[in-house]
C-alpha positions as CSV (number, residue, x, y, z in Angstrom):
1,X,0.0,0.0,0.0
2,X,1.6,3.5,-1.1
3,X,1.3,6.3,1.4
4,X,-0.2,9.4,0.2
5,X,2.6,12.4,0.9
6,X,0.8,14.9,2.7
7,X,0.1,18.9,2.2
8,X,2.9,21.2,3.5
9,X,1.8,22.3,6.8
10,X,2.1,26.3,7.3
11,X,0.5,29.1,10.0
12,X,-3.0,27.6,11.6
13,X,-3.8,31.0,11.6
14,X,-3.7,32.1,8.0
15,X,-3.0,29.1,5.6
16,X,-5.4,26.7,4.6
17,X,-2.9,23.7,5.9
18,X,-1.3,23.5,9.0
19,X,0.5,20.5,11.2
20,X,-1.4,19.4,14.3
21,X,1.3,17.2,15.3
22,X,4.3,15.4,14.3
23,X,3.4,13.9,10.7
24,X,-0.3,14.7,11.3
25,X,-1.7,17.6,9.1
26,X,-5.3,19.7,9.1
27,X,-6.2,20.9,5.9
28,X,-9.8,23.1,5.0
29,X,-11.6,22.3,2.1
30,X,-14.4,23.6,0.5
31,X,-17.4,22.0,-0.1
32,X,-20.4,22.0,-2.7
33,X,-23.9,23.2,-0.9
34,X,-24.9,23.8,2.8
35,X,-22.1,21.9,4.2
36,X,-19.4,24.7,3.0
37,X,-16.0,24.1,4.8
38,X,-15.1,20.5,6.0
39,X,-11.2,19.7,8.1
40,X,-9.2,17.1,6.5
41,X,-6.7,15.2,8.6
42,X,-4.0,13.4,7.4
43,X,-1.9,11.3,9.8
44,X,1.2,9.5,8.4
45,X,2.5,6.0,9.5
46,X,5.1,7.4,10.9
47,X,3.0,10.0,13.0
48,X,2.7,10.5,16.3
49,X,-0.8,8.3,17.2
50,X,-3.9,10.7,16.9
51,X,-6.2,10.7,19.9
52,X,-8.8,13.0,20.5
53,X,-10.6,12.1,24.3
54,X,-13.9,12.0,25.1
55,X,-15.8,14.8,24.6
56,X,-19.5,16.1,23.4
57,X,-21.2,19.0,21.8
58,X,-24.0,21.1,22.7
59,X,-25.1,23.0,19.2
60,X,-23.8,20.9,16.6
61,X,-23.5,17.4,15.1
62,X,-20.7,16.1,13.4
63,X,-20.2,14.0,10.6
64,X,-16.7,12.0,9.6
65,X,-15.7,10.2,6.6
66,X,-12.5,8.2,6.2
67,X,-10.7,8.2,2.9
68,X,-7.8,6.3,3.3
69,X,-7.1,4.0,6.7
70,X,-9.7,3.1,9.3
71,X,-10.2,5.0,12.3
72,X,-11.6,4.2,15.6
73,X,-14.7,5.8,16.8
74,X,-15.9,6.2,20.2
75,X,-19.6,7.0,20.6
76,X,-21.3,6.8,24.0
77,X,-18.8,3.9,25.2
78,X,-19.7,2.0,21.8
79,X,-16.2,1.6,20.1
80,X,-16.5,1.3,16.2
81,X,-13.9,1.1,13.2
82,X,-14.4,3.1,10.2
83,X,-13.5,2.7,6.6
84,X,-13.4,4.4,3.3
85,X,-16.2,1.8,2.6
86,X,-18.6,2.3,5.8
87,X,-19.3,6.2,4.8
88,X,-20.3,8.7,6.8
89,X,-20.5,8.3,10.6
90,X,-22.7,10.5,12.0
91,X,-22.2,12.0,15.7
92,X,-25.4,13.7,17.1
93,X,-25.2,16.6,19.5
94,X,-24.8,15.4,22.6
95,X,-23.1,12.2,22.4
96,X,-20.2,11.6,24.4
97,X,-17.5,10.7,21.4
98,X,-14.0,10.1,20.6
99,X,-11.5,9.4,17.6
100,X,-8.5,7.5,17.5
101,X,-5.8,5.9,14.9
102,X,-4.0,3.2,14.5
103,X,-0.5,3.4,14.8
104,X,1.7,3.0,12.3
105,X,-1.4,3.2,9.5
106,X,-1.5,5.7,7.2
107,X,-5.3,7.6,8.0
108,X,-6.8,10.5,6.2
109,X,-10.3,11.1,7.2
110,X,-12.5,14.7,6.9
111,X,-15.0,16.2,9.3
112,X,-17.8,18.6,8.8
113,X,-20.7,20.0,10.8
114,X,-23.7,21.4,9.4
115,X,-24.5,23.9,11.9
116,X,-20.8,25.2,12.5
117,X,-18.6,25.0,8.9
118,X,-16.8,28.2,9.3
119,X,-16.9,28.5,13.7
120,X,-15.4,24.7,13.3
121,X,-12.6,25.3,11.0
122,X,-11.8,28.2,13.6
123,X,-11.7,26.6,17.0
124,X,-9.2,24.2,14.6
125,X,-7.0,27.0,14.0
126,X,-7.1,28.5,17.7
127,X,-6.1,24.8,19.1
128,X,-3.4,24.6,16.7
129,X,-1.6,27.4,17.4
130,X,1.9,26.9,19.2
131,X,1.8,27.1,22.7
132,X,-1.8,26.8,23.4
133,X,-1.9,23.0,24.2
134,X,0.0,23.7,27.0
135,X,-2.3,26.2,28.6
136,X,-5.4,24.5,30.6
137,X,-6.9,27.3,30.8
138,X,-6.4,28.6,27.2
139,X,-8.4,25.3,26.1
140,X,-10.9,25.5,28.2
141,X,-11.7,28.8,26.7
142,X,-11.5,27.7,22.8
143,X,-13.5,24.7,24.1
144,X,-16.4,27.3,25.5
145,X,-16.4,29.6,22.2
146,X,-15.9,26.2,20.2
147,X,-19.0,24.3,21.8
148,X,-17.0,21.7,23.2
149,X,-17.7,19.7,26.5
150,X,-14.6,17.1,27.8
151,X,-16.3,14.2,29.6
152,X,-15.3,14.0,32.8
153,X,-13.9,10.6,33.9
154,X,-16.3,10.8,37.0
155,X,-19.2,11.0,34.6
156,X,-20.7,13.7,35.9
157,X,-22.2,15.7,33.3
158,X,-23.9,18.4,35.1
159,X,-20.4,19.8,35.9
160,X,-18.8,19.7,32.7
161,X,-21.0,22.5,30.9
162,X,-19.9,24.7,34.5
163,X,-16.3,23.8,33.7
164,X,-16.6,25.0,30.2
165,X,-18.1,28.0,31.2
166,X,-16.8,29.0,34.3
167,X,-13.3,28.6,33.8
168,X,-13.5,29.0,30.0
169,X,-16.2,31.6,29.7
170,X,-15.5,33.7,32.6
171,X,-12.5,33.1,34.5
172,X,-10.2,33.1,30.7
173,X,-11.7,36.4,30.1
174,X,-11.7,37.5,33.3
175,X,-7.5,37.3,33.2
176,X,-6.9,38.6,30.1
177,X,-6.6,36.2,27.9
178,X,-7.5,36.3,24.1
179,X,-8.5,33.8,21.6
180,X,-5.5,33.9,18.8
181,X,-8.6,33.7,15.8
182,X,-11.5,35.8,17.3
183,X,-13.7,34.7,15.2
184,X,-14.1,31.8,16.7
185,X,-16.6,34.2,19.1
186,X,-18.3,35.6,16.4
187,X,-21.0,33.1,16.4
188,X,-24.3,34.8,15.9
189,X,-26.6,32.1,16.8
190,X,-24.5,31.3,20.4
191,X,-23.0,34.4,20.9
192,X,-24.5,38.1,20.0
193,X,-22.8,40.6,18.8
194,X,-23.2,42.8,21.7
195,X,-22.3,40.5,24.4
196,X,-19.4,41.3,26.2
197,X,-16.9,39.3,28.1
C-alpha cells in the first residue's frame, strides 16, 4: 500500500494547511452546498498516534468520513472502526464521542458539521496554534467559544457545561486572555454581537 505524501503544513492561523502534530496535518476544504467548509486530517505512519478524548457537543452534530485508513470511533462507550467503505459516521449533539488511529497506519479522514462550517474550521486554528496546548486554561476557553464539552472521567455531566463555562467563559476572560482567531466568538446564533466578556 503506497502512502499518500501529505500537504505542507504552514501558520493555523492564516494558511489553509497546518500540522497538528508530528506527521499529522489539518487541511480546510471547501465543499459544494450547505455543508461549506469541511477539516481534513492526514496522519502518516510514521506520525505521532492521533487521539482526540472523550468529549461532546451542545449546538452541533458532526459528521466524519474516512478516505484512506480506518479509524476508531468512540460514541457513547460503543467503540467502532471506520473505513473508506462504511461512509459517513454521524455523531449527534450530545453524544459523548472520541476518535483515535492506528499506529503505524496511514489515515486520512475529513469532518464537517452542518451547523458550524466556518466557527469549526476556527476553533481548529485556535487549538493549533503553538503554545496553546500547553495552557489549561487557554483550552478550556477555545473549548467554550468552540461548543465543546470534555467528559469527565467521574461522569458527571452536570459539571462539565460549568467547567466550560466558568473557567473558560469567565474566568479566561476575566485574566486577560484572548482567543489567537477571534472569530471563533463571532457566532451569531450562540454568541451576540453585543455581548461582552
Amino acid at each position: 500500500m503506497s502512502t499518500t505524501t501529505p500537504p505542507t503544513p504552514g501558520d493555523p492561523l492564516t494558511d489553509s494547511t497546518w500540522s497538528l502534530q508530528r506527521g499529522i496535518t489539518m487541511t480546510i476544504l471547501s465543499s459544494p452546498g450547505p455543508s461549506g467548509l469541511r477539516s481534513r486530517v492526514h496522519c502518516t505512519p510514521t506520525s505521532k498516534k492521533l487521539y482526540v478524548p472523550p468529549h461532546w457537543h451542545a449546538a452541533h452534530d458532526e459528521e466524519h468520513v474516512v478516505i484512506k485508513g480506518r479509524l476508531i470511533v468512540m460514541q457513547d462507550g460503543v467503540k467502532r472502526i471506520f473505513t473508506p467503505e462504511d461512509g459517513p459516521c454521524v455523531t449527534k449533539r450530545g453524544v459523548v464521542h472520541s476518535l483515535e488511529a492506528f499506529e503505524g497506519e496511514e489515515l486520512i479522514f475529513e469532518e464537517m458539521s452542518y451547523e458550524m462550517t466556518e466557527q469549526k474550521t476556527y476553533f481548529f486554528r485556535n487549538l493549533a496554534v503553538p503554545g496553546i496546548m500547553s495552557s489549561p486554561l487557554r483550552i478550556l476557553q477555545i473549548f467554550y467559544y468552540g461548543d465543546t464539552y470534555p467528559k469527565l472521567p467521574t461522569g458527571l455531566r452536570w459539571l462539565e457545561v460549568p467547567l466550560i463555562v466558568g473557567f473558560g467563559g469567565w474566568l479566561a476572560s476575566l485574566l486577560g486572555y484572548k482567543l489567537p482567531d477571534d472569530r471563533l466568538r463571532l457566532d451569531p446564533k450562540r454568541f451576540p454581537r453585543d455581548k461582552k466578556d
